[in-house]
N, C-alpha and C positions, 0 to 999 in steps of 0.2 A: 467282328465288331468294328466299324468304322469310327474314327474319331476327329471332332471339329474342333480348331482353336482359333475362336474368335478375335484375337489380337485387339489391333486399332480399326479394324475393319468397322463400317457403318454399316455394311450390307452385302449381302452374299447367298451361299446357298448352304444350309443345312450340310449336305450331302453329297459327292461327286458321282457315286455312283450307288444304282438302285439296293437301298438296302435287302440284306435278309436275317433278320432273326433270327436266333439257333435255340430250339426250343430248350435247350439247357438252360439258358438265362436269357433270352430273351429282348436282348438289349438291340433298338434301332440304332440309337449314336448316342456317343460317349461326346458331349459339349464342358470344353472349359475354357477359361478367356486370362489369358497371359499376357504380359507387358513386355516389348520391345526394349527393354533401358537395357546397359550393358549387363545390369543381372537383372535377369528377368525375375519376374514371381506370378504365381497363381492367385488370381482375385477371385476370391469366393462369394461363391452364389448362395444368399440368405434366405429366397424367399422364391416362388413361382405358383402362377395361378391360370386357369384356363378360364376362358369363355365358353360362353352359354353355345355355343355350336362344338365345341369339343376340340378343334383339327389348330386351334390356336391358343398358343400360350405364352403368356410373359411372366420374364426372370430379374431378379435383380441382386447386383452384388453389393458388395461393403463398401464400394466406394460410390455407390449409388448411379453406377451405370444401369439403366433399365433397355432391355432386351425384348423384342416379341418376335415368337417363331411363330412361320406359317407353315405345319406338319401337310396339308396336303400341298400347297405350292412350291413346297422345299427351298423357302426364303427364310431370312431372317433379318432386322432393321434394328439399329441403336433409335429408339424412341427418345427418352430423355437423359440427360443427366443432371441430376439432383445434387451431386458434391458431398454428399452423406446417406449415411447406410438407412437403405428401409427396412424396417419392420415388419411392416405388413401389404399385401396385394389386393386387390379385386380388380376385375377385369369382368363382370357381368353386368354391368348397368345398360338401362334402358336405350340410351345411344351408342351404340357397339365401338364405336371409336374410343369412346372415353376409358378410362379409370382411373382408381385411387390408388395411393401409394401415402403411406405411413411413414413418417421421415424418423430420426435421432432426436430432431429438437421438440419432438412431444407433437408436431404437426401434421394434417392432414393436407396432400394436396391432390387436385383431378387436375390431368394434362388429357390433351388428345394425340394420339398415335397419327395423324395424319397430318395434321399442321404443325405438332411438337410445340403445343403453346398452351400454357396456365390455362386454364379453367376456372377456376377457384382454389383460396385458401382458406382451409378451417383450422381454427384455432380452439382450446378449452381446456384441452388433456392438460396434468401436470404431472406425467409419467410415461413410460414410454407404451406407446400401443400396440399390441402385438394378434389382434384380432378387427380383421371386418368381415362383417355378415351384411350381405344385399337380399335384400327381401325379392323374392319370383317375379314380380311387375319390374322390379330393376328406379325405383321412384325413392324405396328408403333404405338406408345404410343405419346400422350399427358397429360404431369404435366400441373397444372394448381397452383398458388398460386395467393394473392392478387394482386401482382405487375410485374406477369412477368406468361408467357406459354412457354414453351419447347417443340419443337417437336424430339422423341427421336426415333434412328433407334434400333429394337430390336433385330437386326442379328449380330450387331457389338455394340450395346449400346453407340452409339457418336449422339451425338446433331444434329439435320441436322438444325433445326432453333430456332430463338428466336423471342418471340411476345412483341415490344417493345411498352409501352401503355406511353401517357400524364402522368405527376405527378398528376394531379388533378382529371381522371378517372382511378379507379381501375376496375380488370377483376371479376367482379361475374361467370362467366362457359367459358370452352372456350372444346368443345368435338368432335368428328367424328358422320356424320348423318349413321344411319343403312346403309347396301348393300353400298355404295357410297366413293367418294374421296374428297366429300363436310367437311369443317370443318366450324362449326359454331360458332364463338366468343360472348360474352352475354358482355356486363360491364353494369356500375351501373348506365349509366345515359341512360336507356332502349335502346341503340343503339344492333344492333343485324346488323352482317357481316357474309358472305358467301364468303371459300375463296376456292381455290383450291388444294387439298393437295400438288400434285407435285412443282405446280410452285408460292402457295400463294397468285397467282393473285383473286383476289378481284371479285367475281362472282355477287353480289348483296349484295344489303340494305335493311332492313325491312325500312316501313315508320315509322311516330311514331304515338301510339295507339291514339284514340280519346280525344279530353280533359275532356267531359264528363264520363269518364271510365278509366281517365289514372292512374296507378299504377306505383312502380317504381317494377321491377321483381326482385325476389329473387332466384328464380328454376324453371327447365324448365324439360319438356317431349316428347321426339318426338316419334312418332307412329313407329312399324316394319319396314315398307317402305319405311319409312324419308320424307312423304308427310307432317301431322301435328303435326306443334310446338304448345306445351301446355306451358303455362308462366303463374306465379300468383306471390304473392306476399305478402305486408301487407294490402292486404284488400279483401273484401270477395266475389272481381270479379276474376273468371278464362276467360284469354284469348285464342283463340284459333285460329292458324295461318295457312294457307295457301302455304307451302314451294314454290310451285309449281307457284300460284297466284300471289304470295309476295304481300300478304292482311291479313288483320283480320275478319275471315269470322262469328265468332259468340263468344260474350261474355256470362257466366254464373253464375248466382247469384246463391250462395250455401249459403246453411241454414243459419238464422240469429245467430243461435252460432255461424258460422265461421267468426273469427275476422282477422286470419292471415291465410298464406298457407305458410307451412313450407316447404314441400317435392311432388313432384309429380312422378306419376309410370303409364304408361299403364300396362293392363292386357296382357297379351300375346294370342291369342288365334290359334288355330291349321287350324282354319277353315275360316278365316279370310283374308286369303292371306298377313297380312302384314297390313290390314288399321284397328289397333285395335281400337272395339266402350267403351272400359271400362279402367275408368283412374282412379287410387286412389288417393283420395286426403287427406293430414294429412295437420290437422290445430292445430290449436294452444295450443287448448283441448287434447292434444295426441289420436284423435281417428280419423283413416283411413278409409273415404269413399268412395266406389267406385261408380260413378256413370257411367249413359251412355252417352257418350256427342252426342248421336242424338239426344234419344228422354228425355232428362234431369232428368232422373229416377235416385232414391238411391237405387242400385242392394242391399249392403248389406257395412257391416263398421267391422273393427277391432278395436281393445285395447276399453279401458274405461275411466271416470276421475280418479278412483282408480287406475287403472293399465295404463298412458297413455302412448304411443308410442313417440320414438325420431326418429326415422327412419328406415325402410323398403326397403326392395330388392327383387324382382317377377324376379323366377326362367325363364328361357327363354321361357321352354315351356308351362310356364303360371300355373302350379301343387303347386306349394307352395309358401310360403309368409314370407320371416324371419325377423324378426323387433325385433330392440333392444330395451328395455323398459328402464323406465325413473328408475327401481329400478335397472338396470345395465344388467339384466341376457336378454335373448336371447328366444326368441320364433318363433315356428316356425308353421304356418298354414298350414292347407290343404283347398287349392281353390275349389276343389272337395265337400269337405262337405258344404262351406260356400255357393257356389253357388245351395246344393242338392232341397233345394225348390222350389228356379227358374228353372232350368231344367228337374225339377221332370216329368216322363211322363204319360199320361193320362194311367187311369184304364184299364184290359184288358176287352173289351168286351166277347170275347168266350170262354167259360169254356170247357175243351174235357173230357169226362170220356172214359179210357178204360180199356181193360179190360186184363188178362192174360190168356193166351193158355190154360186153363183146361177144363177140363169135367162137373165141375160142379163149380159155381160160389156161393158163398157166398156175405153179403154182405159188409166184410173184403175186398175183392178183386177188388170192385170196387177203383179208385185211379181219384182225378180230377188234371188237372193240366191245366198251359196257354199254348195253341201251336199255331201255324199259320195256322191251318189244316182246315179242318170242324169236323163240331159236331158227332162225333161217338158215337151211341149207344151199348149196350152190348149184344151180338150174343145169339141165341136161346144155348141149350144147346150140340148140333149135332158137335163133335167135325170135321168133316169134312166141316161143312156147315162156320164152324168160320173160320177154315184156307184158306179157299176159299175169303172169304173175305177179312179176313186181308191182304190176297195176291195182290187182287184186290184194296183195298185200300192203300196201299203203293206203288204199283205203281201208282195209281191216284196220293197219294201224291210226291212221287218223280217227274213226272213230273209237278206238279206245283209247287212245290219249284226251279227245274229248271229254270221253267219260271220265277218265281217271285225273287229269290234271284240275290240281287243286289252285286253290290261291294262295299267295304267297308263294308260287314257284314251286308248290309239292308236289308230288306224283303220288298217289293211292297206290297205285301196283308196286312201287318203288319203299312205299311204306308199308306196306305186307310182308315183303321181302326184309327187310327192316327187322319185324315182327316175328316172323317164323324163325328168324336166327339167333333172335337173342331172347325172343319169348314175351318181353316188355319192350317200351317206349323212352327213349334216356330221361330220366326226372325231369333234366334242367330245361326239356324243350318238350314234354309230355304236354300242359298244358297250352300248349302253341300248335301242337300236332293235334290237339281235340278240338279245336279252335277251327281248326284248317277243315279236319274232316267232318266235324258237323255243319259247314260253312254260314256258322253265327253273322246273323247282319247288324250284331252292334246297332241298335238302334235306338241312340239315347232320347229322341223324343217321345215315340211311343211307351218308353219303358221308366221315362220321368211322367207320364201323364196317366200310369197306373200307380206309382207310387204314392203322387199328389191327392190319390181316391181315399187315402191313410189305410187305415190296419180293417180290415174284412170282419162284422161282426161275426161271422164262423168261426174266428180264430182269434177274436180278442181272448179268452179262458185258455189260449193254447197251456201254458205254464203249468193248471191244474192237470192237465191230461196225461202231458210229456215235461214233467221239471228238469228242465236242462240247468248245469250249475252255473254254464256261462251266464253272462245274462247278454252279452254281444253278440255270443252264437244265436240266443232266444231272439233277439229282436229282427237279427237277417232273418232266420228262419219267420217270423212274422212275418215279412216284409214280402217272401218270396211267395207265400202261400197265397197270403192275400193280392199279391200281384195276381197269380195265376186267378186267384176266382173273380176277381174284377175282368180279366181275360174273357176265362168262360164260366158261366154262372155253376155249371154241374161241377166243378172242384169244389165249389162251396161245400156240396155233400159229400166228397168223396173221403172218407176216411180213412184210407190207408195212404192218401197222400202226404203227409208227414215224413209217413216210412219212408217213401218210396225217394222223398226229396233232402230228406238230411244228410245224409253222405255227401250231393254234391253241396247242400250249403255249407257245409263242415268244409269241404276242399275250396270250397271259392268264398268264402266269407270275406275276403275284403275287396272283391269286383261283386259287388251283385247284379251287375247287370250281365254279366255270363253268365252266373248261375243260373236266372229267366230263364235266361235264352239257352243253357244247356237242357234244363228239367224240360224247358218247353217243346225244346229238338227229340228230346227222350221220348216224350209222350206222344208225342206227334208222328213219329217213326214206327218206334218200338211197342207202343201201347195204343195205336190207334185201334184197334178191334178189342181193348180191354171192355167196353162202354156198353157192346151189342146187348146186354142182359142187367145192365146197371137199374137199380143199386147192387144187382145179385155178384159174385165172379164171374168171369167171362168162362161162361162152359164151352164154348167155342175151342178156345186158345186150349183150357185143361184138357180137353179131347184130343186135340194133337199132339199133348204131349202125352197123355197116356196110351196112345197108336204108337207114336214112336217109340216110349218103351216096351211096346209090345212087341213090334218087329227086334227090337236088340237084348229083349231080355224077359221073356214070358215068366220065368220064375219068379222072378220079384213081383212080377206086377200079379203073378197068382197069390204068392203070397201076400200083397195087400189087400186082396179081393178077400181070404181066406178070413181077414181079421177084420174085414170091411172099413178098412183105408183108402177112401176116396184121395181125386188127383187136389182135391181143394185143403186134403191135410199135407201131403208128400210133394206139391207144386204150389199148390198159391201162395205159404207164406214168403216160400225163397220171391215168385216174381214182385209182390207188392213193396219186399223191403229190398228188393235188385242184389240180394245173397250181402247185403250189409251186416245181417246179424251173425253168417254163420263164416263171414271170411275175415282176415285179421289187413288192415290197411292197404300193404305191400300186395298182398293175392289182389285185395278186391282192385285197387287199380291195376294189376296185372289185367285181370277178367275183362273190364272195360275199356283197354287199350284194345283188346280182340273185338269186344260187342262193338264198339264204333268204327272197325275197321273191316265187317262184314256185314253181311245182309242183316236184316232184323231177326230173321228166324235162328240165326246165332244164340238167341236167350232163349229161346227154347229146347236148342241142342245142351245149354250148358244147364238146363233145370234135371234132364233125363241123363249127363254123363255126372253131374252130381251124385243123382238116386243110384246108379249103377256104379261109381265107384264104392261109393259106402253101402253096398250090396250085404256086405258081410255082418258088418253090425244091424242093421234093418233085417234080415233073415231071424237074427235071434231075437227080436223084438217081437212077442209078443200080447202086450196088451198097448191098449191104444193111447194109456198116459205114455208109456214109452217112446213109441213114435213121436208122440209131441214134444216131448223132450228133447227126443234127437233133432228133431226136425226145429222147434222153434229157437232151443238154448244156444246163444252166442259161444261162437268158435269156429275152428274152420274143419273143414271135411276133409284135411289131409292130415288132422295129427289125431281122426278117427278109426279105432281098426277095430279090428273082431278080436274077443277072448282068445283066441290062435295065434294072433299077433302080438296081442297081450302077452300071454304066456313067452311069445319068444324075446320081446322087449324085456321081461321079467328075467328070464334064461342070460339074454343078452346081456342086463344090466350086471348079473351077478357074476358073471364072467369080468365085466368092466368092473366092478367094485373089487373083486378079488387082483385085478391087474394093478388097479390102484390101490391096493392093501401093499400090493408088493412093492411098486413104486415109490408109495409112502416112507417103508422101512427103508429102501435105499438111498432117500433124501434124507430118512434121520441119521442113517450112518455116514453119507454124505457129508451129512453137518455136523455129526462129529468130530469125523475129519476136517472140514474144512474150521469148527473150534479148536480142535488141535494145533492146529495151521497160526488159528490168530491170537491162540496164547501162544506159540512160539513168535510170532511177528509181534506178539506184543513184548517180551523177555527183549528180544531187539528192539525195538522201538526204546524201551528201559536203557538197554544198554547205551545204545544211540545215545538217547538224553542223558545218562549219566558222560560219557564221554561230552557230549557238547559243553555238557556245564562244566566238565575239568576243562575242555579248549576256553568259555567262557571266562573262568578264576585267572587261565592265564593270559588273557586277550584283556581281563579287568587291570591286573597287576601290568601288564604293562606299560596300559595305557595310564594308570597312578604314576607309575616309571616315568613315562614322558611326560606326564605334567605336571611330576617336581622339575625333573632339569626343565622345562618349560618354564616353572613358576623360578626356579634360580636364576634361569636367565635375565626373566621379567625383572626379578632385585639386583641384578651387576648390571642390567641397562638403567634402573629409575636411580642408581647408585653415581654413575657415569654422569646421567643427564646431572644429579644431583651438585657433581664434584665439577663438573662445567658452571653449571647456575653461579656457584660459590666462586670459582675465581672471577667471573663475569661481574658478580657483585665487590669483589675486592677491585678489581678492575676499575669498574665505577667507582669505589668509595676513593681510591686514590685519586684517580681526576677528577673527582666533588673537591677532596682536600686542597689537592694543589689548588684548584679554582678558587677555592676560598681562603688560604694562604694568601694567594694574588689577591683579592681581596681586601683580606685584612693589613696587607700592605700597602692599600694603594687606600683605604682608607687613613691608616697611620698617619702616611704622607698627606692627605687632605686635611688631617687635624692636627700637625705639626703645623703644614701653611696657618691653619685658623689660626692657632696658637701665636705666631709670628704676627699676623693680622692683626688679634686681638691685641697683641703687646706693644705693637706701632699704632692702634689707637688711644690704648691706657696713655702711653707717652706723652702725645698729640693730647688727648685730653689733662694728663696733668700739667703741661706747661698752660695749656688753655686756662686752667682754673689757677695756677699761680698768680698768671697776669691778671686775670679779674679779681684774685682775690687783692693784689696791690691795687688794682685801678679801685677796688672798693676801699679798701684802707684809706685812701689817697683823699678818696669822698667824704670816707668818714669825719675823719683828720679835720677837713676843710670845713665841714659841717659844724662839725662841734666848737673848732675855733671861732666861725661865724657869731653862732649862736652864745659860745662864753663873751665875745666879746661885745655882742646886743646885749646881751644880761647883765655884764659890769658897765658899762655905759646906761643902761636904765639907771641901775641902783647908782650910780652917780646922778643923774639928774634927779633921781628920787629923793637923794639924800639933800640936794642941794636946794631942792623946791621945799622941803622938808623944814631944813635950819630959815631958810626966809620966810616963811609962814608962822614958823613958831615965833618968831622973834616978835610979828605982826599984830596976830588974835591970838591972845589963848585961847578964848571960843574954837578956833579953829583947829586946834589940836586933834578935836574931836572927831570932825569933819576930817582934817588928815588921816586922822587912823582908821576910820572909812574908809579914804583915799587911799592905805597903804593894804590893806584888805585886798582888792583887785591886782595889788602890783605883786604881791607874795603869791596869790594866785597864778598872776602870769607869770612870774619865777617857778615857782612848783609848775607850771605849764610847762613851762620851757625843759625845766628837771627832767621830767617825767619823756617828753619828745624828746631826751637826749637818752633817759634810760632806754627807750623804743628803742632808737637808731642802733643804740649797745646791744639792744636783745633778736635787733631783726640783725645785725654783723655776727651776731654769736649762732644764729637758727641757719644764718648762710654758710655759718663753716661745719656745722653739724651735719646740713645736709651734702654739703660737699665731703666731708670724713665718710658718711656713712654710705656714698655711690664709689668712692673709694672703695674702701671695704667690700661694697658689697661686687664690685671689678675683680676685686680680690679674690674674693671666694667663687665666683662661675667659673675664674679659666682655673682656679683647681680642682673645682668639682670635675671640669670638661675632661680635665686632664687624668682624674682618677676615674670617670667611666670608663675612656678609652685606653686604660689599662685592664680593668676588669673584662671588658668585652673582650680583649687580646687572650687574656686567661681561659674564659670561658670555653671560645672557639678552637684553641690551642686542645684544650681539655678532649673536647668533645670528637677532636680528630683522634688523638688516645685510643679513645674507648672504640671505636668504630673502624679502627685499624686491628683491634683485638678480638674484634666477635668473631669475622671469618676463621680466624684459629681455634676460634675455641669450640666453631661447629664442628670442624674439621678432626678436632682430636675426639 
């Protein structure tokens, strides 16, 4: 196994030297892509997808390097890089250059591989996308994420729709079926929709699977053709659907490892028309097996437990297998080797020795090799006599290779040979090898411009005649009959035509245009002389076969004559229904790989070694329902024998049934034994568990042990941290105290100053108020002596004006005392402005006593706050030098 490591490389070659796969596992190159930094690491590859030619594939890692290999030019090219991880690939669009790549941030982008330049950006998702599906024209894409699907037009890259889903069901797949305009929606609660691409409209519903078998699906596979959906899930049933039916026509139990099905993939094959029989399946174990889902075989498996697989991609035309592995790097299969066993072809029977043109041969010169020819011996020495020969034997051989070579590169003689050794035709390429030897010319206009005629009123009633259950089977077989009688009008009357044509419609039911053209090749070869007596049977054809059993075997054919069994009871029903009724699948295509690989009169060899194998039972058959019986009832002619046979089958069986009575008894005493065995492995097992649970009690106990001293610990460390916190806080409260100490000392001293302050202004103010109160006195004084002595100088002049007037008029006494009325007034005026003056000198020393006073009282008050406050703070240091202790004890 060769191995690539892409580095920092841009570009290079796959491969140094021509690989070869080893059909054990199959592996072309082992690709992983590491980083040069001083520690390297491996960058994992998340995702890889091929194009619509196959031989090319791109890869992409987590860190959003995108890769494309070119498998047959053994190149490889760093395309883009993105900066983040994709999710999802496509690489089949319409423009071969282009594709998509699904980013982390929910986006969609197309670059081209050849200019390495954006394309377009779509935007919409709001989750990460982990699915694109490109519709067969390569024009429309669908994203797919948990909670939404996009359908995207890729000529213009705008959204044409959106698939709006319930909150409570998420979308598990939603993709485009093969060849079709079908899109099929998958979510999680197994519902499965068929929609229409154009207009959405809603074409069908699956049912839901059985409840015996029901799974929820996780991944799905549909075949080339878009006929069968493959669905599995977490458990180790694979479903298999019916597109066409809308049914589950077969469930399949895969090996007891498979616990889960992670990924499903048909194989692709060339020959197959589209209805692939090989699906791989990866389960949970990362290894990849393919099986066949007819006949439930394990073809062959990739990856390993060591090496297991995360997922896988089968190139289109089914040549290679690339799977990312669970250690990140990239591997890439070849189908070819894995399948070389299976397809391996039989040994060559003819060995040719010949020889070369000389005069004299040595025995150097003989040479053997495989050819299709016949057995050539080595010529006398007569150089004439040899080239005469050889002349003549190459033209002998050119005309049978003529003859014999088929198309498609086969040889007839080569397929005989084939045939006689292994008796059948290998399945997988049977219908390729009939294809070849009836050399069908596929001629889709002729055999669409029979179709277009519709269904043949001869065989509209088919259904009443022949109730087939299919109703799919029923319609090709319509399709095919009324082909032929649009063909040639006499099939329209031919009644055994049904028979004669159901076998191959049953085998080619989803090509009908082989089928035509196989029944037509049938008829036309093998049954052209059926007609000479039509509508009667061809007595013709029964006549020779009734000659040839008479030359191989006169007893029988006396004894049919004896009973009067004509060849039209004991041959016509085998040829009209081509031995369909009385062979079981396997024989009848056995039989027909020989009828089409010999002359035509082969079917009537095999009508007469029929009647003559089954000689025995036909012998004791005398009445004529018998015959019929034998000859018309379904089954085959080799599990028919005579009562002699019987009887020893019977003899035989009883031998066998008594073998297995013995058998029996020695598997019950067997399993005696081996219940002995597992009641004592059970008593151990007991023991076992009791001892574990004693190891247990003491594995519990100790582990309580360790996590008291654990838990003690935990309290002498929260004790510790504790007894730290505490000094750290006595720590603080001291340097709070002294702080405040300093402090209240440096207030003290602020309020001593005031105090001094205050008492150099009391001072300053009481000498202030002494002086004003003398500068007032002084006023007073002055005032009042003013005013006494206005007052006795009036009442002098009063008294003096007084006695001179009296003395003058009595009359005027009167008028005096009038007179003196005003002047007692302005005395009592004057009185009264002296009293004033006495009560504004007495209100000025009241209020000077009482700013005294109250100077008095503020710098005592000041001075007994800031004793109180001294107490307080003093106090308060006390109490808060005393709490750490008292946590402490």
């Amino acid at each position: 196994m060769q191995s690539t490591d892409l580095g920092n490389k841009e570009s290079g070659k796959i491969w140094h030297r021509k690989p070869t796969p080893a059909t054990r596992d199959g592996i072309i190159v082992n690709i992983i892509h590491s980083t040069s930094d001083s520690l390297p690491k491996i960058l994992r590859f998340l995702n890889v997808a091929f194009d619509s030619s196959g031989d090319r594939l791109m890869a992409g890692d987590h860190q959003g390097n995108i890769y494309v290999f070119e498998l047959y030019g053994n190149r490889f090219n760093l395309v883009q890089r993105t900066a983040q991880a994709c999710t999802a690939l496509a690489f089949n669009l319409r423009r071969k250059s282009e594709f998509l790549v699904a980013l982390a941030d929910y986006s969609i982008k197309c670059f081209d591989t050849v200019t390495k330049e954006l394309v377009s950006w779509m935007r919409g998702h709001e989750s990460s996308v982990f699915s694109i599906s490109v519709h067969a024209s390569g024009r429309y894409a669908i994203t797919t994420s948990s909670d939404t699907a996009q359908l995207w037009d890729l000529d213009t890259f705008q959204r044409k729709r959106k698939l709006n889903i319930r909150q409570s069901v998420d979308i598990q797949k939603v993709f485009f079926l093969p060849l079709s305009n079908t899109i099929l929606s998958c979510f999680k609660d197994n519902s499965i929709f068929a929609w229409e691409c154009d207009t959405l409209f809603c074409k069908y519903q699956l049912p839901a699977p059985p409840e015996s078998s029901s799974i929820l699906y996780k991944v799905f596979a549909v075949t080339r053709d878009g006929r069968i959906l493959a669905a599995g899930g977490k458990s180790s049933h694979l479903h298999l659907w019916c597109l066409e039916a809308k049914q589950l026509f077969r469930i399949i139990q895969m090996p007891t490892k498979v616990r889960a099905i992670r990924h499903l993939e048909f194989l692709p094959d060339s020959f197959d028309a589209g209805s692939n029989q090989v699906l791989g399946v990866l389960s949970q174990d990362g290894i990849m097996r393919f099986i066949n889902i007819q006949t439930c075989k394990l073809l062959f498996e990739i990856g390993s437990l060591d090496e297991g697989i995360i997922s896988s991609v089968i190139s289109p035309h089914g040549r290679y297998i690339a799977s990312i592995m669970e250690n990140g790097s990239l591997n890439i299969y070849s189908v070819q080797a894995l399948t070389q066993e299976i397809n391996k072809p039989p040994p060559p029977l003819v060995k040719v020795i010949e020889d070369l043109p000389k005069s004299k041969l040595s025995s150097s010169d003989l040479k053997m090799k495989v050819t299709s020819g016949r057995v050539q011996r080595p010529a006398k020495s007569r150089e004439s006599k040899i080239q005469t020969r050889i002349l003549k034997q190459d033209l002998n051989d050119n005309f049978e290779n003529k003859e014999n070579e088929l198309s498609d590169g086969l040889n007839k003689k080569r397929l005989q040979i084939l045939l006689k050794g292994y008796g059948e035709y290998p399945t997988k390429y049977r219908m390729f090898i009939w294809r070849s030897l009836l050399q069908l010319p596929e001629n889709h206009t002729a055999f669409s411009s029979l179709i277009d005629k519709g269904i043949h009123v001869a065989f509209l009633n088919l259904q009443e005649k022949y109730p087939i259950k299919s109703r799919k089977l029923l319609r090709v077989l319509q399709r095919t009959l009324s082909s032929l009688a649009h063909w040639s009008a006499i099939f329209s009357d031919t009644p055994y035509l049904p028979l004669l044509a159901f076998p191959f419609v049953k085998l080619f039911q989803n090509n009908q245009l082989i089928c035509f053209e196989v029944v037509a090749t049938l008829i036309i070869n093998w049954c052209q002389h059926w007609f000479e007596y039509f509508p009667n049977p061809p007595i013709n054809i029964l006549t020779m076969i009734e000659n040839v059993l008479a030359f191989h075997d006169k007893q029988l054919l006396q004894h049919f004559m004896d009973h009067n069994i004509t060849s039209q009871l004991y041959a016509w029903p085998l040829l009209e229904t081509v031995f369909s009724e009385v062979l079981t699948r396997e024989e009848w295509l056995k039989l027909f790989d020989n009828v089409f690989s010999n002359h035509p009169s082969f079917l009537l060899m095999t009508v007469v070694a029929y009647n003559t194998c089954s000689r025995a039972p036909l012998l004791n058959c005398n009445l004529k329902d018998d015959f019929e019986i034998f000859i018309i009832t379904s089954g085959t002619v080799f599990l028919r024998q005579t009562v002699e046979d019987m009887q020893a089958e019977v003899d035989q069986q009883r031998v066998e049934d008594e073998a297995w009575y013995q058998k029996q008894e020695l598997l019950r005493k067997a399993e005696e034994t081996r219940r002995e065995m597992l009641l004592q492995e059970e008593e151990k097992i007991i023991q076992q568990r009791q001892r574990l649970a004693a190891v247990k009690r003491e594995l519990k106990r100790k582990e309580m042990h360790l996590q008291d001293a654990a838990r003690r610990r935990f309290l002498k460390h929260q004790q510790d941290q504790r007894e730290m916190e505490l000094r750290r806080l006595d720590d603080e409260i001291e340097r709070k105290v002294y702080m405040r100490d300093q402090e209240i000392a440096t207030t003290a001293k602020d309020l001593e100053m005031r105090q001094l302050e205050l008492e150099s202004q009391k001072r300053l103010y009481e000498k202030w108020e002494e002086a004003e109160g003398k500068k007032f006195h002084l006023r007073s004084e002055k005032r009042a002596s003013a005013l006494s002595d206005a007052s006795r100088k009036l009442f002098l002049e009063q008294e003096l004006s007084d006695a001179l007037e009296h003395d003058e008029n009595p009359l005027k006494e009167e008028a005096l005392r009038f007179q003196r009325e005003p002047v007692t007034t302005s005395c009592l005026t004057g009185t009264s402005q002296l009293s004033d003056i006495s009560k504004t000198d007495s209100s000025s020393q009241i209020s000077l006593n009482r700013r005294r006073l109250e100077w008095d009282t503020t710098g005592q008050d000041l001075i007994e706050k800031v004793r109180n406050l001294r107490q307080r703070l003093t106090a308060q240091a006390r109490n808060r030098c005393q709490t750490p202790h008292l946590l402490a004890t």
